[in-house]
Every structure is written in C-alpha cells, then in structure tokens.
C-alpha positions in Angstrom: -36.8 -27.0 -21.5 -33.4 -26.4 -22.9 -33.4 -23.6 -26.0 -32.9 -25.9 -29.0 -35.9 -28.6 -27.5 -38.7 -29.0 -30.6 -41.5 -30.3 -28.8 -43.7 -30.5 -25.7 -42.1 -30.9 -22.6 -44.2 -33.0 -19.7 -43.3 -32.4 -16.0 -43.8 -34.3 -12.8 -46.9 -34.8 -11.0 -48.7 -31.0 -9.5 -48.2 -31.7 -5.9 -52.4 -30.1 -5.7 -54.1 -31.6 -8.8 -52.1 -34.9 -9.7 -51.6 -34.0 -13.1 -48.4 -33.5 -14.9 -48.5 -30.3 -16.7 -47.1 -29.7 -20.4 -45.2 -26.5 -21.2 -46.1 -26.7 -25.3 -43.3 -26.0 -27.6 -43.6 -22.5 -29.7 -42.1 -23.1 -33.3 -40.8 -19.7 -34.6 -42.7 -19.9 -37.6 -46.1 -20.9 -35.7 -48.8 -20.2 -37.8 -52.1 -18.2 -36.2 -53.9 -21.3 -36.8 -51.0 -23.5 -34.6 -51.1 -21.1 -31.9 -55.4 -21.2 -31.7 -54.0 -24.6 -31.4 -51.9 -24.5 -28.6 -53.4 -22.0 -26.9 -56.8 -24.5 -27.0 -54.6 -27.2 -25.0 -53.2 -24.5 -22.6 -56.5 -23.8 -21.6 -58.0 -27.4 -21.5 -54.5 -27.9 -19.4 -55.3 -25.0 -17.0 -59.0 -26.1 -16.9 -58.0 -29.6 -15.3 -55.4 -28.4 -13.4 -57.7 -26.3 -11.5 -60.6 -28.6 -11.4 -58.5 -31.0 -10.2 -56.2 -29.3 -7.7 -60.0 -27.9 -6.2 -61.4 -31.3 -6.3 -58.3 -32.9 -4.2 -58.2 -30.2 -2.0 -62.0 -31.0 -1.1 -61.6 -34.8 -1.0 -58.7 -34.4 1.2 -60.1 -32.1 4.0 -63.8 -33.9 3.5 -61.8 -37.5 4.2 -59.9 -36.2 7.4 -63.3 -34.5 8.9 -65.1 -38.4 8.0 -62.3 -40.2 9.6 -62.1 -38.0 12.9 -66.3 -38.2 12.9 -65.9 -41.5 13.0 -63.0 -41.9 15.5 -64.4 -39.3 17.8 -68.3 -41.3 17.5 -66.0 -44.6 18.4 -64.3 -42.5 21.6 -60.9 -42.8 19.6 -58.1 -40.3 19.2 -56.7 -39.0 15.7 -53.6 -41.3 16.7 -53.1 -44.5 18.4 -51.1 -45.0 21.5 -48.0 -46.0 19.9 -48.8 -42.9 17.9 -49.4 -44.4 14.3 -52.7 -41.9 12.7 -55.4 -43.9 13.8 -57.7 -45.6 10.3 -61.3 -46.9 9.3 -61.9 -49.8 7.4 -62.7 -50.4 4.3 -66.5 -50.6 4.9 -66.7 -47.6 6.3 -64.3 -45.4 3.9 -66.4 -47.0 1.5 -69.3 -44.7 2.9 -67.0 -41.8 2.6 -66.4 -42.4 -1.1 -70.1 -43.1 -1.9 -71.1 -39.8 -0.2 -68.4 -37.9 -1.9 -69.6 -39.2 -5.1 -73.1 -38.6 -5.0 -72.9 -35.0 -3.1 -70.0 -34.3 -5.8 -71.9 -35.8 -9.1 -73.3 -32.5 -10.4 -69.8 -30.9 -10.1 -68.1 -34.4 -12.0 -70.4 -34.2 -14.5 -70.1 -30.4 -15.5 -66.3 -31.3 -15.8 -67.1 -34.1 -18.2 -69.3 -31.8 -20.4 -66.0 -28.7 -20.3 -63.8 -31.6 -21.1 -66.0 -32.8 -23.8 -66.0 -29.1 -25.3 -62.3 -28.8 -25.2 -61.5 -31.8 -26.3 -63.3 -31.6 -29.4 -62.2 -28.1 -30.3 -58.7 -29.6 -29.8 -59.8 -32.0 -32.3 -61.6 -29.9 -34.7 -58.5 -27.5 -34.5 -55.7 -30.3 -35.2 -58.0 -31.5 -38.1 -57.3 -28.1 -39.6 -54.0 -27.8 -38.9 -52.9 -31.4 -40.3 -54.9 -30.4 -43.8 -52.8 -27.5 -44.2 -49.9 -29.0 -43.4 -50.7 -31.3 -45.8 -52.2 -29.1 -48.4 -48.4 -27.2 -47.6 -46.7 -30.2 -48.3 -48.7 -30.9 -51.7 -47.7 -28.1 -53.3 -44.2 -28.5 -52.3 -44.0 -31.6 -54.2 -45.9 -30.5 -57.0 -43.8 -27.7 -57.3 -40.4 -29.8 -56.9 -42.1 -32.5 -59.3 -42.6 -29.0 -61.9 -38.7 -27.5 -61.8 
C-alpha cells in the first residue's frame, strides 16, 4: 500500500489457500493495546491461510488420485482421445466429497474450535480498544466543554 494509505489493505485471492490476505495498517501513534489488536488478526490471518492452503493442497492431490482410481477401474486413460482430461460424474465425485469429509471431520472441526478462539479474542480485544477510544474521546470533550 502507498505511504500515506490509513487503513487495511485486502489483496487478491492466495493462489494455495483461496483467501485474500490483509496487510493491516500501523498508525504511528498505535497504542500497545491496538497492536495486541492487530497482531491477534495477523495471527487468526496466518492461521487460515495455512489451514487453508494445507487443506487445498490435500483436496487437490486426494481428488486427482479418486478420479484416476476411477478411470483406471473403468479401463480409461487420464485424457480422452481428442485429448480433453477425461471426468466422473456427479454421483461419483459425490463419493469423493463425502469421503473427504468424513476422513477430514476431525481436522474441520479443530479449525472451527482455533477459529472460535481467535475470533473471540479479536472480539474481546476490539471491545477494549473502542472503550478507550471512547473513554479518550470523553474527556476530550469534557475538557473542550471546561476551557
């Protein structure tokens, strides 16, 4: 992001985990409070990325070795004859997905507790930092409303 940019700056999709990443704006006067803050949704960032970018790399590979299984059970090639990469359908990607699922559900549902966790000490945290901004703010104006 350019030098005088004051706030978070989202990029395009990671080409691994799908997500778009954030690079979080650093205000000069960030308060130790702020940057617990931002360094929380770094790490919740980083988290999913690699959860993510492990979990696509998996499906990915997983899919390919179903699909040429399949082919190679059904005496078929990786590619047609016109060359075109040779598919299942739908009922049988279907059992792909449900497999995936089921042998993956532990995994999904450790990710869901770690994104639970983060997400409410991301919470918790801009709680605090929005009542002292606004405790900041009241005392501004009661000491403008006093002069």
């Amino acid at each position: 992001p350019p030098a005088h940019s004051h706030s978070d700056w989202i990029g395009p999709p990671d080409k691994h985990s799908n997500l778009r990443p954030v690079i979080f704006y650093v205000p000069p006067d960030e308060s130790a409070l702020e940057r617990r803050l931002r360094e929380a949704r770094q790490e919740a960032q980083a988290s999913n990325q690699r959860f993510w970018a492990r979990h696509n790399r998996a499906f990915r590979q997983e899919k390919e070795e179903f699909i040429y299984s399949r082919l190679k059970a059904k005496g078929l090639e990786m590619r047609d004859e016109s060359g075109q990469k040779a598919t299942l359908n739908a009922e049988e990607m279907a059992d792909f997905y449900k497999d995936f699922l089921s042998k993956n559900f532990k995994k999904h549902l450790q990710y869901n507790r770690d994104w639970y966790k983060h997400n409410f000490r991301i919470t918790f945290l801009m709680g605090q930092v929005a009542l002292v901004r606004a405790l900041r703010w009241l005392r501004r104006r009661k000491k403008n409303v006093e002069q």
